[in-house]
C-alpha positions in Angstrom: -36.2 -11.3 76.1 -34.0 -8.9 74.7 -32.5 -11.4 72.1 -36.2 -11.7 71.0 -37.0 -7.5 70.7 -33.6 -7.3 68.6 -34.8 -10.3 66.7 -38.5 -8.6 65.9 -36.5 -5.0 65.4 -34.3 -6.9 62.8 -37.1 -8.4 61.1 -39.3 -5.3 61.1 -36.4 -3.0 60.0 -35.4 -5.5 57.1 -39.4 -6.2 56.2 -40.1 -2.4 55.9 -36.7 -1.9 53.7 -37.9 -4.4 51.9 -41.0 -3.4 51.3 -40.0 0.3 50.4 -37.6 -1.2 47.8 -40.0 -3.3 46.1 -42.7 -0.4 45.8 -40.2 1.7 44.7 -40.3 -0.4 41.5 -44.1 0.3 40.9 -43.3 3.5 41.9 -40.4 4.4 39.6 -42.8 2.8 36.8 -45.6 5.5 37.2 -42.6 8.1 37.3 -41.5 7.6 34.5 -45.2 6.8 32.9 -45.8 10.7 34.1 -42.9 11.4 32.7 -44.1 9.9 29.2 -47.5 12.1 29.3 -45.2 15.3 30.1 -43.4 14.6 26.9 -46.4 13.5 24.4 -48.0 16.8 25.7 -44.7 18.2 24.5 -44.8 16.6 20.8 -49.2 17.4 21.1 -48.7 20.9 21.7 -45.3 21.6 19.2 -47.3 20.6 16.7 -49.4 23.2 15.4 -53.5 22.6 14.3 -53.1 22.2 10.9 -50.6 19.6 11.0 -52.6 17.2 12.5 -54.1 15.9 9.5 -50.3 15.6 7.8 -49.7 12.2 6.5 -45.9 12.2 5.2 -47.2 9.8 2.4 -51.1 8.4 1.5 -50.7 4.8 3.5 -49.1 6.5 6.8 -51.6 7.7 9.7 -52.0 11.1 10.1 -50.5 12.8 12.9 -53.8 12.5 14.8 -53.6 9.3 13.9 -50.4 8.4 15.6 -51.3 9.6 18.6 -54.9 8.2 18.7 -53.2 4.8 18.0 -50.8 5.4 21.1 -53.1 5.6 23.1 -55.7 2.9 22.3 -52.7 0.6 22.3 -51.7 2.3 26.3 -55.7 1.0 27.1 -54.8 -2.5 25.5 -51.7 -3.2 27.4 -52.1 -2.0 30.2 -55.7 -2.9 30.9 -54.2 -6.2 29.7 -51.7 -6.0 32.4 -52.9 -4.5 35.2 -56.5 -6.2 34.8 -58.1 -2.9 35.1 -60.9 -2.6 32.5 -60.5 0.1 29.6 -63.1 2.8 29.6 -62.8 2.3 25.4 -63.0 -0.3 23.3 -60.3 -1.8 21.1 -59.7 0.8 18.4 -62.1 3.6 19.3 -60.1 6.2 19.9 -58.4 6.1 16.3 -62.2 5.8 15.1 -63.0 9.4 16.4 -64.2 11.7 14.2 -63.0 15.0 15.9 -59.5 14.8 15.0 -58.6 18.5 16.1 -55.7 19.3 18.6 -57.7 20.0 21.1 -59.8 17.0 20.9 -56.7 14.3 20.4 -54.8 16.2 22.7 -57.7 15.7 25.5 -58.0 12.2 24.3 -54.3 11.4 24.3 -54.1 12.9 28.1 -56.8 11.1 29.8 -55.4 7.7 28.2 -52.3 8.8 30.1 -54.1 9.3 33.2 -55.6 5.9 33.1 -52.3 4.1 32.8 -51.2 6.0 35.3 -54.2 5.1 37.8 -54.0 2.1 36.7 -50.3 0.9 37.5 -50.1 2.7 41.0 -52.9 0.4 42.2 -50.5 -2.7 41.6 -48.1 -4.2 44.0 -44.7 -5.2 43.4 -45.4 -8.8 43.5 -48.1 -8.5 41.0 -45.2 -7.3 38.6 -43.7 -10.5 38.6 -47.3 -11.9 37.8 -47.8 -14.1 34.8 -50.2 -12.9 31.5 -50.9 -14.2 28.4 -50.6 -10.4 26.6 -53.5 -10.0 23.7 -54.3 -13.9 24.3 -50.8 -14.9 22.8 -47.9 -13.6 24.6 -46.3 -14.9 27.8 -44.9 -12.4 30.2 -45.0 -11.1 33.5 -47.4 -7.9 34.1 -44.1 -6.0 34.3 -42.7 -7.0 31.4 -46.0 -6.2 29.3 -45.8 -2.9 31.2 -42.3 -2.3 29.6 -43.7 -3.3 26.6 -46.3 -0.8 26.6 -44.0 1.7 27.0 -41.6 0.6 24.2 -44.6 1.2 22.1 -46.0 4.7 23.2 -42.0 5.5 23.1 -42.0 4.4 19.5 -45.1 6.0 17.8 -43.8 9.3 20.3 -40.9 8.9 18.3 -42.3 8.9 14.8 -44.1 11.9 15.3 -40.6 14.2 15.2 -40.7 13.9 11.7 -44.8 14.9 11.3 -43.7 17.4 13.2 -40.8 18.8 11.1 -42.5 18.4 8.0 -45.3 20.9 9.3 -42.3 23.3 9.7 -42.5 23.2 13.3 -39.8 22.4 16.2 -40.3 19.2 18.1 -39.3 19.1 21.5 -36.2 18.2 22.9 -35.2 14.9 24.4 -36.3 14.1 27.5 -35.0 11.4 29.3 -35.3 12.4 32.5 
C-alpha cells in the first residue's frame, strides 16, 4: 500500500512538472508576443503624425503602411496557426483609408491583442501540431508561430529608418 501512494505521489509530482514545463512554452510565447506589442507601440508612438505617410522612396509603403501590413500578416499567421478565425479579411487592414496615428495605432494594437488571445488558448501539444501555412507550407503550429514573429520583428525593424528620416528618435532595443 504504501509502495503504491509513493508510486501515484511520483507520478502525480512528475505529471504536474510536466505539465507546468510544457505550458510554460505557450506561455513564454505570449510573453514575449506582449512583449512585441510593448515595443510596436514604442516605434507607433516615436513616430510623430506627419510621418506616417513617409515613403523613403515612391515603391516603398508608407509608414502606415508598414504597420498595417504587420499586422494583417499577425491575423494570417496566426489565425492560420492557431485555427482561430481572423475578425479581418486578408489585406483589409492595409486597405484602410484612415491612415492617421491614431487610427493605425488602434488598428496595429487590437491585431496585437488578437494574437495574443489567440495563442494563450492553445496547449502545448497543439504546438507540435502539423499545418499546411497559407495552403503551401509544412510546419508545426509553433513553428508558424515563430514565423509570425520573425515577420512582425522584421517590418518593426524597417520602420527605424521611417522613423529617422522624419527626424525623430526610434526607440531603443528591446529584447527583453
Amino acid at each position: 500500500m504504501k509502495a503504491r501512494k509513493l508510486v501515484t505521489t511520483i507520478c502525480l509530482v512528475f505529471c504536474a512538472s510536466f505539465f507546468t514545463q510544457a505550458q510554460s512554452s505557450v506561455d513564454k510565447i505570449v510573453k514575449e508576443w506582449e512583449r512585441a506589442k510593448d515595443y510596436t507601440k514604442e516605434y507607433l508612438d516615436a513616430m510623430p503624425e506627419s510621418g506616417y505617410g513617409l515613403k523613403p522612396t515612391p515603391e516603398m509603403r508608407s509608414f502606415a503602411e508598414q504597420m498595417l501590413h504587420l499586422t494583417d500578416a499577425n491575423y494570417g499567421f496566426v489565425s492560420a496557426a492557431t485555427g482561430e478565425k481572423s475578425p479581418v479579411g486578408q489585406g483589409e487592414s492595409e486597405k484602410t483609408v484612415d491612415k492617421s496615428k491614431a487610427n493605425v495605432t488602434k488598428l496595429v494594437m487590437v491585431g496585437y491583442d488578437f494574437v495574443i488571445a489567440a495563442i494563450k488558448k492553445m496547449t502545448p501539444a497543439q504546438l507540435d501540431e502539423n499545418v499546411k501555412l497559407f495552403g503551401r507550407f509544412d510546419m508545426t503550429k509553433g513553428e508558424a508561430l515563430a514565423k509570425a514573429f520573425e515577420h512582425q520583428t522584421h517590418h518593426r525593424g524597417q520602420t527605424t529608418v521611417y522613423i529617422r528620416l522624419a527626424g525623430a528618435k526610434p526607440p531603443q532595443e528591446k529584447l527583453f
